[in-house]
C-alpha positions as CSV (number, residue, x, y, z in Angstrom):
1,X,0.0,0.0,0.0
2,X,1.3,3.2,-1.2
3,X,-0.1,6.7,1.0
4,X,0.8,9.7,-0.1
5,X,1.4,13.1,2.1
6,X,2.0,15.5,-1.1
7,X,-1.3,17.0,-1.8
8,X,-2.1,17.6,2.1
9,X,1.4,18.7,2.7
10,X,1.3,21.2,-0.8
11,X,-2.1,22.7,0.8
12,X,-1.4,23.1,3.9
13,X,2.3,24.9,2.8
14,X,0.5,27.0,0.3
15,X,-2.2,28.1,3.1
16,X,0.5,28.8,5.5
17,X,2.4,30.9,3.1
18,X,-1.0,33.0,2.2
19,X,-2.1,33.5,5.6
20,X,0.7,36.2,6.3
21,X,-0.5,38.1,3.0
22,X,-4.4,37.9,4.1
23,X,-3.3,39.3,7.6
24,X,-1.5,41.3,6.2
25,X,-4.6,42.4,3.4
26,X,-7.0,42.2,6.5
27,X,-4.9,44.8,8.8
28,X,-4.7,47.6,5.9
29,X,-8.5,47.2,5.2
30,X,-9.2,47.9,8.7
31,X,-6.7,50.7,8.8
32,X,-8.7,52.2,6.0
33,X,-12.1,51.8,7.4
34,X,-10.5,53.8,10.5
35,X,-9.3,56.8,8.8
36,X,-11.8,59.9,7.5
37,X,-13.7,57.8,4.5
38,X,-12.3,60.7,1.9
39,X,-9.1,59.7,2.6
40,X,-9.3,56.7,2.4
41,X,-10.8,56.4,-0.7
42,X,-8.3,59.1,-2.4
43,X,-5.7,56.1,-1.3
44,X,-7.3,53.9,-2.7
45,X,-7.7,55.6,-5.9
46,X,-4.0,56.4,-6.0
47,X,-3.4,52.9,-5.6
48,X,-5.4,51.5,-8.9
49,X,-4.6,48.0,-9.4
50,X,-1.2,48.2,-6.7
51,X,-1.4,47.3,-3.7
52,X,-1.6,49.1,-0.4
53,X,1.1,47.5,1.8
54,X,0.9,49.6,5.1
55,X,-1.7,53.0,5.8
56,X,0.0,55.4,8.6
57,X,-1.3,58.1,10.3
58,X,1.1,60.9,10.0
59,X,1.8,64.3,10.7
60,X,3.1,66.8,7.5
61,X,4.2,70.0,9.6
62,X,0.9,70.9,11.3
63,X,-1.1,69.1,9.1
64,X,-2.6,65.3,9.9
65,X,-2.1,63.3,6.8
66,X,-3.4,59.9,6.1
67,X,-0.5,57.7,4.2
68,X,-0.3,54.7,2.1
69,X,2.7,52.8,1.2
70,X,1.3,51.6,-2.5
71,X,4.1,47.9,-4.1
72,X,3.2,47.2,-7.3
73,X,5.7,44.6,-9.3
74,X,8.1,46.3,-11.8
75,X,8.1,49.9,-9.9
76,X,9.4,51.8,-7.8
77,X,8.0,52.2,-4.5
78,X,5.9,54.6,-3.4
79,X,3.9,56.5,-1.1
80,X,0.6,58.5,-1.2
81,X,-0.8,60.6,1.6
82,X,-4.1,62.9,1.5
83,X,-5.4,65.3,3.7
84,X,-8.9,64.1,6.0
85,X,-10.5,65.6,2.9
86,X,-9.3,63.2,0.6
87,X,-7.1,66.3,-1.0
88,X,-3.9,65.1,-2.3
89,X,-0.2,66.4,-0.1
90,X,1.9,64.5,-1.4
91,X,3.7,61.4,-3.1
92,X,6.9,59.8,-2.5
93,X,8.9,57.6,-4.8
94,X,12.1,55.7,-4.0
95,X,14.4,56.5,-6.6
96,X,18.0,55.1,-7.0
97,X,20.5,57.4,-5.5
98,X,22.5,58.1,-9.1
99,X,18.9,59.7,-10.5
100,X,19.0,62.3,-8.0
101,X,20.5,65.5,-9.2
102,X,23.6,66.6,-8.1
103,X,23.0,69.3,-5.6
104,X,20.7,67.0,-3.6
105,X,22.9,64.4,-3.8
106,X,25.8,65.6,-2.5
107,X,24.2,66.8,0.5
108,X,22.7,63.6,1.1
109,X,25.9,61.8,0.9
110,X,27.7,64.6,2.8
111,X,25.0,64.1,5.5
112,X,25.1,60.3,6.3
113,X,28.1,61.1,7.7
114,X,29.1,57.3,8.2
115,X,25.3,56.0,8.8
116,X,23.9,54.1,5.3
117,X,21.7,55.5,3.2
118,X,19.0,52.5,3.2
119,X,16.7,54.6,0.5
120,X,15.9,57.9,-1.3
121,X,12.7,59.3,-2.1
122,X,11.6,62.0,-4.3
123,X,9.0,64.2,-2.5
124,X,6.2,66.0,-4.6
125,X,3.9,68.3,-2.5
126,X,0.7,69.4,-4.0
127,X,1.5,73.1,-2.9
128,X,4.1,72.8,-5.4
129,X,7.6,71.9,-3.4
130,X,9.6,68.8,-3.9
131,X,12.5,67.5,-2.1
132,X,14.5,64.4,-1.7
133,X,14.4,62.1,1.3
134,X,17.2,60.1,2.9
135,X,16.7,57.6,5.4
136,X,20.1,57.0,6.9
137,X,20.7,54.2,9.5
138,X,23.5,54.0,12.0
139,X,23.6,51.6,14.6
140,X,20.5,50.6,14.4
141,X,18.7,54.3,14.5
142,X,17.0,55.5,11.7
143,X,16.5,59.1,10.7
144,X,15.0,61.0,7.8
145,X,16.5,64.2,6.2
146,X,14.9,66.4,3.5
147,X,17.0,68.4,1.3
148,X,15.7,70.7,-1.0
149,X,16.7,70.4,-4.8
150,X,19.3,73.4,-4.3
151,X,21.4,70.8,-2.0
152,X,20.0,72.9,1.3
153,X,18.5,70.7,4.5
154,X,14.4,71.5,4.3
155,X,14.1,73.8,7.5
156,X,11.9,71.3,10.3
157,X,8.0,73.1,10.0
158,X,6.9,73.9,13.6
């Protein structure tokens, strides 16, 4: 008599490797039903057929903004946040550090002063500003810097 384990053992694998990405589906979708329904529905608008890996709750200067961290296969990453209105502030894309200009650059690499530079992003505000994010990490503490496309740190809103 010959048993076989293979079909049980491929279902039960395959359901143990999708249960972290319905968790996963099941935390955002209750994120978004927490957060002002404009909002959340101008994320998921900006998201189209991505997907919406992580929604934050964040604060842009003075302003609340409701954020989305949008994967989709082939592109880079990005991030969308909205205002309780559902009014666009901004969106963030990683780019690689050798498409950042120059001035921006420099200052960034001038800045990590021996931490990494695990990512860049390139900021567009709806007002009209962009800048370019670092996120350096040194000994295990992260911190974000804006620069300004002139090479100049963005001055911290109060």
């Amino acid at each position: 008599m010959k048993i076989s384990f293979a079909p049980h053992l491929l279902t039960t694998l395959a359901l143990a490797l999708a249960a972290p990405l319905i968790a996963d589906d099941a935390a955002v979708t209750a994120k978004l039903a927490k957060i002002p329904a404009p909002a959340a529905e101008s994320l998921k608008k900006a998201a189209g057929s991505a997907k919406i890996e992580k929604v934050s709750i964040e604060k842009d200067g003075k302003t609340t903004v409701y954020e989305a961290a949008i994967v989709e296969p082939g592109k880079p990453n990005r991030e969308v946040s909205v205002t309780a209105d559902g009014k666009l502030n901004a969106e963030e894309e990683t780019v690689p550090m050798e498409q950042v200009p120059e001035a921006p650059r420099k200052a960034i690499e001038a800045g990590a002063k021996g931490a990494k530079i695990e990512r860049v992003q390139h900021i567009k505000r709806a007002s009209g500003g962009e800048t370019f994010e670092a996120l350096y990490v040194n000994k295990g503490k992260r911190s974000e810097v804006e620069f300004l496309p002139d090479g100049k740190q963005k001055p911290e809103e109060k």
